[in-house]
N, C-alpha and C positions, 0 to 999 in steps of 0.2 A: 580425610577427604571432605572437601565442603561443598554438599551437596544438597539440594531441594526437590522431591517429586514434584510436582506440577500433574493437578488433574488432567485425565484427557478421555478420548473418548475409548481409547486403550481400556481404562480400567469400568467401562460400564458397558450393558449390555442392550447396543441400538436397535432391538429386533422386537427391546420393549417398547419403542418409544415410537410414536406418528408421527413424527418432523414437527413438531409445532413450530409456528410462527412470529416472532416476537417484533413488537414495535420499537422502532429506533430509543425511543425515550423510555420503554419498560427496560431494554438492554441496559442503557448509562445505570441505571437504579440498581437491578439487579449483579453488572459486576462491578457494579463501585466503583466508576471513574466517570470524567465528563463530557460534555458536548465538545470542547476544547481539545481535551487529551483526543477521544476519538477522530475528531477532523484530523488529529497530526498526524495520528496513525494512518489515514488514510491518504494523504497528503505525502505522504512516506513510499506509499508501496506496500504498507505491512499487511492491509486488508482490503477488500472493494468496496468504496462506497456504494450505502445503499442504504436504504429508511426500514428495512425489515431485516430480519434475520433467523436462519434454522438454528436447529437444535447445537447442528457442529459449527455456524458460526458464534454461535454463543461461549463454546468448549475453546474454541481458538482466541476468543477474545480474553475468558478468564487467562488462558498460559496465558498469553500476549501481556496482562497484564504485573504477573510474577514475573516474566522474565524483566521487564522494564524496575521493576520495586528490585530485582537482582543489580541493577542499573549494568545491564547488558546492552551494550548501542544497537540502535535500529536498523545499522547499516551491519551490523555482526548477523543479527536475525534473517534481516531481509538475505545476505550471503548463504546461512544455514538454512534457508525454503528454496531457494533455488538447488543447491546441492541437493536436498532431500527428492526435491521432486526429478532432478536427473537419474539419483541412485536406485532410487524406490521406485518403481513403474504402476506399483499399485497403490501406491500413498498420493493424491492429491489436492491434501490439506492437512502435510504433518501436524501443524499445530492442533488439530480437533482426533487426527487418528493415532496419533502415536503418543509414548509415556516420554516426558519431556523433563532433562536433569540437566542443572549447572553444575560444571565441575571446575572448579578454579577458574573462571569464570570465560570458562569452556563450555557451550551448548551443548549437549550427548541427550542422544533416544535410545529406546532399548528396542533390540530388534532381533527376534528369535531366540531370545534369551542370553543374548548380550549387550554390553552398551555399545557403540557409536558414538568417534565423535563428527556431529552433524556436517559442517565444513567440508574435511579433509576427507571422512568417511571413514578414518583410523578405528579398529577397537580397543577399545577401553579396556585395560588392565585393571582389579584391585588388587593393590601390593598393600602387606603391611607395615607398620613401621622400620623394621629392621631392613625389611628389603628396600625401603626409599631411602635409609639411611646409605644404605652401599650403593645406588644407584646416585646420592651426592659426590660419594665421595671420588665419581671421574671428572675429569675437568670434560670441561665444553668442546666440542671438536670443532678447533677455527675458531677465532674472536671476530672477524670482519662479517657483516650483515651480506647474505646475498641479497641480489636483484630481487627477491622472491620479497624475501624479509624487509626489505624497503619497501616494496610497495604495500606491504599489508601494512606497516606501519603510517605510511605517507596514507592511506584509508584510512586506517584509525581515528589519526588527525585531520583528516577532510572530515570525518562524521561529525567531531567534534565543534567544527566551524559551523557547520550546518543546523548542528543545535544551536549554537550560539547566536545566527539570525533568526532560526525559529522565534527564538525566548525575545530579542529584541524586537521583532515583529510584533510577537504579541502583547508585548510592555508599550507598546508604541512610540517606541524610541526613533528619534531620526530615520528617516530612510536609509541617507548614507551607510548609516554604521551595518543595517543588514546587510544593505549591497556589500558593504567590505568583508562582510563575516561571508558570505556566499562567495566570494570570486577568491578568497583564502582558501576556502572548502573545494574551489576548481582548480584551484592553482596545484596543489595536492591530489588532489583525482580530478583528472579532466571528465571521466565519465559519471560525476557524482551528480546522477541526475534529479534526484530532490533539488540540488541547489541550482539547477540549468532551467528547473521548472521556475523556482519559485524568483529568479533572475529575470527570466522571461514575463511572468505577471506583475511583477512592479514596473517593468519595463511598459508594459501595456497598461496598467495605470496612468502613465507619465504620458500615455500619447506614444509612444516611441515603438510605434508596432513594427519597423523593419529590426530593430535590437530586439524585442520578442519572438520575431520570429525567427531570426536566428539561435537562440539559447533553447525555444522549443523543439528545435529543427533537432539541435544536439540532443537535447535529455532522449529526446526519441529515437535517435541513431544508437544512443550508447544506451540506451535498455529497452528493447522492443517490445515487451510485454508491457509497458510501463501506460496504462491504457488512460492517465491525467496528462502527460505530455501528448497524444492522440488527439484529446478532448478539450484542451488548448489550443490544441490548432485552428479545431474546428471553430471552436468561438474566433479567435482572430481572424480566420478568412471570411467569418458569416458576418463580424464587425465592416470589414472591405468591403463586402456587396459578393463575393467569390463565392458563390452559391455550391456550384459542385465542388470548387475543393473542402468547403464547410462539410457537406454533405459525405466527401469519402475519409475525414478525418472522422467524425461521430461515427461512421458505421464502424471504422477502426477500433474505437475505442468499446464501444459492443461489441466485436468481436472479440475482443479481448476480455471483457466482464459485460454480460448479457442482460448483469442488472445494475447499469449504470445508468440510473434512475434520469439524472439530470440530462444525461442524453439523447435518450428517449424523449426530454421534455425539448430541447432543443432543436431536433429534429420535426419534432411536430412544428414546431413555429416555423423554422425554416420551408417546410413543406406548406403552410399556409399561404406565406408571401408570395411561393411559386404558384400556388392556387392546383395543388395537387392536394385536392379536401379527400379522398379514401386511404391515400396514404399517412395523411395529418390523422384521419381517424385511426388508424392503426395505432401509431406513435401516441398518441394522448391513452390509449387502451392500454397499452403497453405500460406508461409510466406509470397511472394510477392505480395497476397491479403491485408495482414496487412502492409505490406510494400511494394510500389513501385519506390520510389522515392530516396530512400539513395544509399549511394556508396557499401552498403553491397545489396542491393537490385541489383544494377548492377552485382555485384559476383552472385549472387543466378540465377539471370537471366543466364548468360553463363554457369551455371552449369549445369540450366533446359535445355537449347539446347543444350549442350553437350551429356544428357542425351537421352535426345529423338531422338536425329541422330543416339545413339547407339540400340536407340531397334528398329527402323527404318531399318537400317542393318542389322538386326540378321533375 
């Protein structure tokens, strides 16, 4: 069996520890990946964005990053966090609470003293040699792929497309070639909403914001937690002048991740234009909690005392 423990927070003891808070840039250093790899991740769905981090997003980022060095697709993961947090009613951040194993290149936790595998929810047998040898030696029941098995494969190969504009994107390869590696990636999962997202913002790059808005409209239909398709809209309506619809996509997307820092910063802006200055001060309050240390965190700062000098005045 080819298998890897993966730390988690399973194996230490949180009762020691005070939630410490880490900065976006001490996290890259400490689990040894980059500004790049992170944005994908988040970009993905695999974790929230956000400029700070506790103790268990720190624990979710190391697995996060073994299982990828495992080269397990992020669309296999992103399937195994959702399962997990259906199955599990007390787990809700497998990746930092639970003991996390690839098994032929199968996700499985262990859970109660058994393994799982994450997905399916199946338990995990060890057999030994001799007993896997006998369990070769039946043939296969049925050679034809069900429905089932087609589409997990037709995902497979859509994940696959979707890395493949990722990489193009960020090589800065032609545009086209992303577009065609993404609408591969749909063609194959209509609901593959990384590439519905990331369809939709070169689309609104190009000016083409009723084709953005359409692709966004999907990615958000076909994964409703997905709180960047949310946070996309809101920018393209707030680009229109569409103030409240900007306004009920961002709250969206907070509602869905509470520390979706750039959200908070957007909505403060958006509240200023309307000249709603106590709610602008909330939102500028709000982001600089998630964020205090970047060059956008400085803007936000001289906003918020801008703000406050003016109701100070009145």
């Amino acid at each position: 069996m080819q298998a890897l423990a993966i730390a988690s927070a399973h194996d230490i003891s949180m009762t020691a520890l005070d939630d410490p808070e880490y900065a976006r840039r001490d996290v890259l250093r400490m689990v040894g990946i980059t500004e790049r790899q992170l944005r994908s991740w988040e970009k993905q769905g695999l974790l929230s964005p956000s400029q700070r981090f506790g103790f268990s997003e720190l624990l979710a980022l190391k697995t996060l990053k073994k299982l990828r060095e495992l080269r397990v697709q992020p669309r296999q993961i992103q399937r195994a966090l959702t399962s997990l947090k259906q199955r599990l009613s007390h787990v809700d951040q497998p990746l930092a609470q639970l003991r996390v194993t690839v098994d032929r290149g199968r996700i499985a936790v262990h859970v109660s003293g058994s393994r799982m595998e994450a997905i399916t929810g199946q338990l995990l047998l060890d057999f030994d040699s001799k007993e896997i040898e006998k369990l070769r030696a039946f043939p296969p029941d049925g050679q034809a792929k069900t429905k089932q098995q087609a589409e997990a494969a037709n995902a497979e190969q859509a994940e696959v497309w979707f890395q493949k504009g990722l990489a193009l994107e960020e090589a800065g390869a032609p545009v086209q070639q992303a577009v065609a590696a993404y609408r591969k990636a749909i063609e194959l999962n209509p609901n593959a909403s990384g590439a519905l997202v990331n369809l939709g913002t070169i689309a609104f790059r190009m000016r083409k914001l009723r084709d953005a808005e359409g692709f966004y409209q999907r990615a958000a239909g076909s994964d409703p937690q997905y709180a960047l398709a949310q946070f996309n809209l809101g920018n393209l309506y707030d680009e229109q002048g569409r103030i409240e619809e900007a306004r009920t996509y961002y709250l969206a997307a907070i509602r869905l991740n509470p520390r979706y820092a750039d959200a908070h910063f957007n909505l403060a802006l958006l509240c200023e234009r309307n000249n709603e200055v106590l709610r602008a001060i909330g939102y500028w309050q709000a982001y600089l909690k998630l964020d205090s240390t970047s060059s956008w965190a400085q803007a936000a700062r001289k906003q918020l005392d801008r703000l406050k000098r003016t109701v100070r005045t009145k």
